[in-house]
C-alpha positions in Angstrom: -4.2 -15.4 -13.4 -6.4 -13.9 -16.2 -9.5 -15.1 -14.1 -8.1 -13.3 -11.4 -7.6 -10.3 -13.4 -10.7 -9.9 -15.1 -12.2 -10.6 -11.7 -10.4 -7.5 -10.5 -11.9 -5.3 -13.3 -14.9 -6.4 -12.3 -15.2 -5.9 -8.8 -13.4 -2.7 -9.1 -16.4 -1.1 -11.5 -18.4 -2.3 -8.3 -16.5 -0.1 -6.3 -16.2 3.0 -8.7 -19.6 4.2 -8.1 -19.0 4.6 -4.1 -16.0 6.7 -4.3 -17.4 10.0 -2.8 -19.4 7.2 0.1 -15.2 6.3 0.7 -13.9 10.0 0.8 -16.7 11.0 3.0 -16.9 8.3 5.3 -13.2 7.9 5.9 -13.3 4.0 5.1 -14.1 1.8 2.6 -18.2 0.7 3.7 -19.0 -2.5 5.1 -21.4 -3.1 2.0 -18.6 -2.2 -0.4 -15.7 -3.5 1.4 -17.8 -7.4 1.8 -17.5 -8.0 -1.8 -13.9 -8.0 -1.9 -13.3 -10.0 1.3 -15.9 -12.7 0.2 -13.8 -12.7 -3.6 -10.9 -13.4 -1.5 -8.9 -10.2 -2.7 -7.5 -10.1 0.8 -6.1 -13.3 0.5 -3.7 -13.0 -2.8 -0.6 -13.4 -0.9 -1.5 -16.1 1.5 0.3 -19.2 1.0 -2.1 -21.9 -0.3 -1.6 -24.2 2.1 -4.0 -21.3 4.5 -6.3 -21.4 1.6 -4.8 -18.0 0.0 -4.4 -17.5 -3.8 -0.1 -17.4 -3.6 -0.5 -15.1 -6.6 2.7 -14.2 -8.2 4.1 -10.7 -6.8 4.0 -9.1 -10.5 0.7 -10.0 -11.3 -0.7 -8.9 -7.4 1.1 -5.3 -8.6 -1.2 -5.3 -11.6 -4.5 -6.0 -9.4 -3.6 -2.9 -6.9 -3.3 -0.7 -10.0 -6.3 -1.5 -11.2 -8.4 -1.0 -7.7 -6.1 2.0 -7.1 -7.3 3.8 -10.9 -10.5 3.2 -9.2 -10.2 4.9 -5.3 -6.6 5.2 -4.0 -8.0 4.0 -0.7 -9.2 1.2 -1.9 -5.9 0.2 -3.9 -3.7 1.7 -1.0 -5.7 -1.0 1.2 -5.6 -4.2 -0.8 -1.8 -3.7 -0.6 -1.5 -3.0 3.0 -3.6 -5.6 3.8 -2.4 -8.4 1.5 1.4 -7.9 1.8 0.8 -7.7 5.9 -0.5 -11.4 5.3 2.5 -12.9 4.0 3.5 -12.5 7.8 1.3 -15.7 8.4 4.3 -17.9 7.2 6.5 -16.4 10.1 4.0 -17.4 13.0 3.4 -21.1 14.0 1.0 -22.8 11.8 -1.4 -23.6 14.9 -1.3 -19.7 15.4 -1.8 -18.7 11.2 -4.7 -21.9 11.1 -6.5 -19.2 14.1 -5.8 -16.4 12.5 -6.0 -17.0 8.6 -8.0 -20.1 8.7 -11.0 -17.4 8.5 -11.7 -17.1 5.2 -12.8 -13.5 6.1 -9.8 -12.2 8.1 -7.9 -8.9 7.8 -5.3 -7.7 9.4 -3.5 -4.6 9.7 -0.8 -3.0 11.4 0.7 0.6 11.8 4.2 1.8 13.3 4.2 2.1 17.1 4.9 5.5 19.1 7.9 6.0 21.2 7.6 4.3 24.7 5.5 1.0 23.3 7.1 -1.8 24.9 6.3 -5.5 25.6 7.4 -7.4 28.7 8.1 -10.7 29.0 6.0 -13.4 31.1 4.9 -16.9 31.6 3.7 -17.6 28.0 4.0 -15.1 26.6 4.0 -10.9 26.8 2.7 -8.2 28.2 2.0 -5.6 25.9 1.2 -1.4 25.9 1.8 1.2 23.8 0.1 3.0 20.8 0.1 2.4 17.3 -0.8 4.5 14.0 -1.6 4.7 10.6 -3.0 1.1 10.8 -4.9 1.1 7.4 -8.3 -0.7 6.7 -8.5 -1.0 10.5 -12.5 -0.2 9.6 -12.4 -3.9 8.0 -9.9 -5.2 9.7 -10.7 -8.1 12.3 -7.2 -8.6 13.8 -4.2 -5.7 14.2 -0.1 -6.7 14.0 1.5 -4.5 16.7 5.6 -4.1 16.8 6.9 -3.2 19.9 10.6 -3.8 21.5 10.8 -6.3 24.1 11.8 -4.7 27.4 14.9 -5.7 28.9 16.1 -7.6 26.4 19.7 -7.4 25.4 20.2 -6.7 22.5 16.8 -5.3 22.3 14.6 -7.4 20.3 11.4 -6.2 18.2 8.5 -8.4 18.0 5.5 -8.2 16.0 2.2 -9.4 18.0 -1.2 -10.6 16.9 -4.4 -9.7 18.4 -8.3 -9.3 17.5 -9.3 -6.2 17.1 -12.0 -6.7 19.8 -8.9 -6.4 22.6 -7.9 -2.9 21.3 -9.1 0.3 21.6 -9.3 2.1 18.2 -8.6 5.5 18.1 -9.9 8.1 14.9 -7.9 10.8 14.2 -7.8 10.0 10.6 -8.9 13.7 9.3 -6.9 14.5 6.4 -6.8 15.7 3.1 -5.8 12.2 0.9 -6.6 8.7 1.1 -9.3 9.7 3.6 -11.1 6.1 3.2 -8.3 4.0 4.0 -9.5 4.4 7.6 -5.5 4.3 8.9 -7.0 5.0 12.4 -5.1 4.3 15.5 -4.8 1.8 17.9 -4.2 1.6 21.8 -3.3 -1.2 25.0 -2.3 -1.3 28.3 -0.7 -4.4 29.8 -2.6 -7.0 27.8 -1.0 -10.1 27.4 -0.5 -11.9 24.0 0.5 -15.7 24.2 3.5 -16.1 22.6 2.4 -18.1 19.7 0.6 -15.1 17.9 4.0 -13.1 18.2 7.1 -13.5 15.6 10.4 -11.7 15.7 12.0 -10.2 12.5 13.9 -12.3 11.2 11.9 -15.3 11.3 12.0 -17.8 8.7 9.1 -18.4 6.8 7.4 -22.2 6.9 6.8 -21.7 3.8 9.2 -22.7 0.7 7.4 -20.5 -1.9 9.0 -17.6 -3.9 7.0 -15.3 -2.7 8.1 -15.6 1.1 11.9 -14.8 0.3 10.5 -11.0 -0.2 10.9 -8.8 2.7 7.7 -6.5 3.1 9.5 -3.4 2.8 9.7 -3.7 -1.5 6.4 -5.4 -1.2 4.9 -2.2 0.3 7.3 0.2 -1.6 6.6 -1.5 -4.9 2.6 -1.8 -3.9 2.2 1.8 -3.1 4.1 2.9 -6.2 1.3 1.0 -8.3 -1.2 3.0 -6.0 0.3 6.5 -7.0 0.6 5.5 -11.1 -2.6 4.0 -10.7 -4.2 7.5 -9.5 -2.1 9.4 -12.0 -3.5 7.7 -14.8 -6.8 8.6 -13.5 -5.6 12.4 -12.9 -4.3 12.5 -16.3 -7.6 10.7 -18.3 -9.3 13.4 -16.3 -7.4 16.3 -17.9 -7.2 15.0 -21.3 -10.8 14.0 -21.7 -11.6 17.8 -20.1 -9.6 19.7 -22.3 -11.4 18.0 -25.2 -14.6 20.1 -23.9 -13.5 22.8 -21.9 -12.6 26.5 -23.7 -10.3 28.4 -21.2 -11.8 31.6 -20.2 -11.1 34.7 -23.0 -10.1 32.1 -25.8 -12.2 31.2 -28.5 -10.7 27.3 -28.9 -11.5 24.3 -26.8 -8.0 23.5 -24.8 -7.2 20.2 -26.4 -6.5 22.6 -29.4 -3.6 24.8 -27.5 0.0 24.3 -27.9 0.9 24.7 -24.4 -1.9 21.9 -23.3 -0.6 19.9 -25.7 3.1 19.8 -24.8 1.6 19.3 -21.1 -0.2 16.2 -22.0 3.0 14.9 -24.2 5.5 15.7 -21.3 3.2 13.8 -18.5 2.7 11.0 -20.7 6.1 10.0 -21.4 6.8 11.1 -17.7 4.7 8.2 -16.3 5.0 5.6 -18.9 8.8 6.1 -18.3 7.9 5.4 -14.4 5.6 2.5 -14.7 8.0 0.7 -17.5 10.9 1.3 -14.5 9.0 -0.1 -11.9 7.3 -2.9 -14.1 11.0 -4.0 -15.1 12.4 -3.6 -11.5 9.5 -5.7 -9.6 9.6 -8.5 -12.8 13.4 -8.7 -12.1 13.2 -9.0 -8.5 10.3 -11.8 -8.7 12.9 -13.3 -11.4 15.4 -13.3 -8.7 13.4 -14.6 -5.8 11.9 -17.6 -8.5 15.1 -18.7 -9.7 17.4 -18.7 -6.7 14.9 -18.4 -4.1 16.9 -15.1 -2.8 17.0 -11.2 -3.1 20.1 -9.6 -3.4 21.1 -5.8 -2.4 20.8 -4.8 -5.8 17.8 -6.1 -6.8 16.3 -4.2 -3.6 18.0 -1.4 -4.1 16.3 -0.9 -7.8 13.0 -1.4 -6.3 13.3 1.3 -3.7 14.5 3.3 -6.5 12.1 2.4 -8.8 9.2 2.8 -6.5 10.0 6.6 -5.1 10.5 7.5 -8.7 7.2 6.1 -9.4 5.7 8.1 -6.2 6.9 11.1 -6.4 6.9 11.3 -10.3 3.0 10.5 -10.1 2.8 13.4 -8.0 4.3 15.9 -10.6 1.9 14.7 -13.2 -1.0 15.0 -10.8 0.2 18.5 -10.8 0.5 18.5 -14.2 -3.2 17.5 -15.2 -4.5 19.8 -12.1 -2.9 22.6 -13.9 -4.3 21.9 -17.3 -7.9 22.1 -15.4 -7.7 25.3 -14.6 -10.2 26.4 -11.8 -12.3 22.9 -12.4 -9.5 21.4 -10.8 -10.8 22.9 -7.3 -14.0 21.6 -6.8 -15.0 18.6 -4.7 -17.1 17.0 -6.6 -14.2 16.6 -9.5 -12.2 13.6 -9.9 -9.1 15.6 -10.0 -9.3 17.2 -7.1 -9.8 13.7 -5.0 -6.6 12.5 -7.0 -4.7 15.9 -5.9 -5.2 14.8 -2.0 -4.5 11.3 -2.7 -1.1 11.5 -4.6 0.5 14.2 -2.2 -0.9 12.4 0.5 0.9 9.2 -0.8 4.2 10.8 -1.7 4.5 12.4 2.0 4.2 8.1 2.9 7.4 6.9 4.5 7.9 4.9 0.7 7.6 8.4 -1.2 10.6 10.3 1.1 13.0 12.1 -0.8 16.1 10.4 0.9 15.2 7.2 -0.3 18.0 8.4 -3.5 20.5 9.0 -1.2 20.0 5.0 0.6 20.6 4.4 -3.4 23.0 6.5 -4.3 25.2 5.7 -1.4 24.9 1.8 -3.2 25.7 2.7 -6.8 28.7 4.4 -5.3 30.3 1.9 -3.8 29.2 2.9 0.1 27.3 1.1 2.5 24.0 1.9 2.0 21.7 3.2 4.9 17.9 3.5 5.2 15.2 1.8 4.5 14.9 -1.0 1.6 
């Protein structure tokens, strides 16, 4: 683990001097991206037995925060990409050897539009639609497409495997945050996927470890909670080492000397120590769970979602927080704090950073049946 780790730290200060290459780019570089695949840091998840690391969900958390204090994209993607691979235990193992057994495979997948479908035939389907929001497609050599079977009763949803190669990728990524995660879109008409690279939802995993009674959805809402904390911190090291330097306009006293700043600083401390200690204790207790009797109740899911859009949408505020303190540095490009504006109010408008996420927990804690996702 502290191999791993340290490795982490290390290949992340490769990646820190490229950050305005991934903004501007809209990806993650081939050249900077390589180093990563070859370190296997898109294989943490993957069971062992496909030659992955089957690295213990709290200590993966730790890893995204550090690439994410780094470049958001680059920690938004190692958590796309690596908890989309536990899905390799739900496919047969003949289907995962294809897939995986490429020590430099990625895959990634995005949410489908209305009117995808897949039909089936003799052995297997026929798939079209469209599909967005498929992150690290730019590195990506295979896409996971979801798509309801047609005419199936009740209707069933399926998630199917396919190289990239047999898609057409589509680039409308032009936004304002986590610009270099590349979450491009994907499109198909009629093309037929054996069956064998296809897995429904509820498929059981072939796999007996821990880590496989998860469900993605706290994997991804725990992941991307790391992301936002992880560019907090950086928003908030930003402010506090500028106001050490910086004398506001008018005043005669560096800003790092002003009572106001200084309750600011306090405030968005405690604000995300608070959020990461919530998080750290609700993902420690779920991997607890899953380790010890190899399931995941409701309320242990239920605190993650909770956990996780605090920690989103609390990063946000203290992203606001130190973008205030910076005064009119805060709207130039070419400042870090500016990049980790974009990137945290990019991430808290995410499906994991939505506001009604409370009330799927609130509905729990008071006794209804909760609805939503978690």
């Amino acid at each position: 683990m502290t191999e791993l780790i340290q490795r982490a730290h290390d290949l992340a200060s490769t990646v820190a001097p490229h950050v305005d290459r991934i903004n501007n780019e809209r990806r993650i570089p081939e050249d900077v991206v390589r180093p990563l695949i070859e370190a296997g840091f898109f294989r943490l998840l993957l069971p062992r037995s496909l030659g992955g690391s089957e690295l213990e969900h709290p200590e993966f958390l730790k890893i995204v925060r550090i690439f994410a204090e780094i470049d958001a994209s680059v920690g938004w993607c190692v958590n796309q990409n690596n908890v989309f691979s536990t899905n390799a235990v739900r496919v047969s193992e003949s289907a995962a050897q294809e897939i995986w057994g490429d020590p430099t495979t990625v895959v990634t997948n995005g949410p489908p539009r209305p009117g995808t479908r897949a039909i089936k035939t003799e052995g297997g389907y026929r798939l079209t639609g469209r599909w967005d929001f498929s992150s690290g497609i730019s590195h990506a050599t295979w896409v996971a497409a979801l798509a309801p079977v047609h005419e199936s009763d009740p209707v069933e949803m399926r998630t199917f495997l396919i190289p990239k190669s047999q898609v057409k990728v589509i680039d409308e990524w032009f936004v304002g945050g986590l610009r270099g995660t590349a979450s491009q879109s994907f499109v198909n008409d009629d093309l037929f996927v054996p069956t064998e690279r296809s897995y429904g939802l509820n498929e059981p995993s072939r796999e007996p470890g821990p880590l496989y009674v998860i469900h993605t959805t706290p994997m991804f809402a725990s992941g991307f909670a790391n992301v936002a904390l992880g560019v907090a911190r950086t928003a908030l090291n930003f402010a506090i080492d500028l106001t050490k330097r910086k004398t506001q306009q008018g005043g005669a006293n560096i800003l790092s000397a002003d009572k106001t700043t200084q309750r600011m600083i306090g405030e968005a401390e405690a604000f995300w120590n608070s959020a990461r200690a919530f998080l750290d204790e609700a993902t420690n207790q779920m991997w607890r769970t899953v380790v010890e009797h190899h399931k995941l109740p409701t309320e242990d899911r239920i605190k993650v979602r909770l956990a996780g859009t605090h920690a989103i949408r609390t990063s946000a505020d203290i992203v606001n927080t130190a973008y205030t303190i910076c005064g009119s540095t805060a709207i130039f490009e070419t400042n870090t704090i500016q990049r980790c504006f974009q990137d945290a109010h990019a991430i808290r408008q995410q499906i994991q950073g939505r506001p009604d996420h409370y009330d799927t927990v609130g509905q729990f804690y008071l006794g209804v049946e909760p609805k939503g996702i978690f």
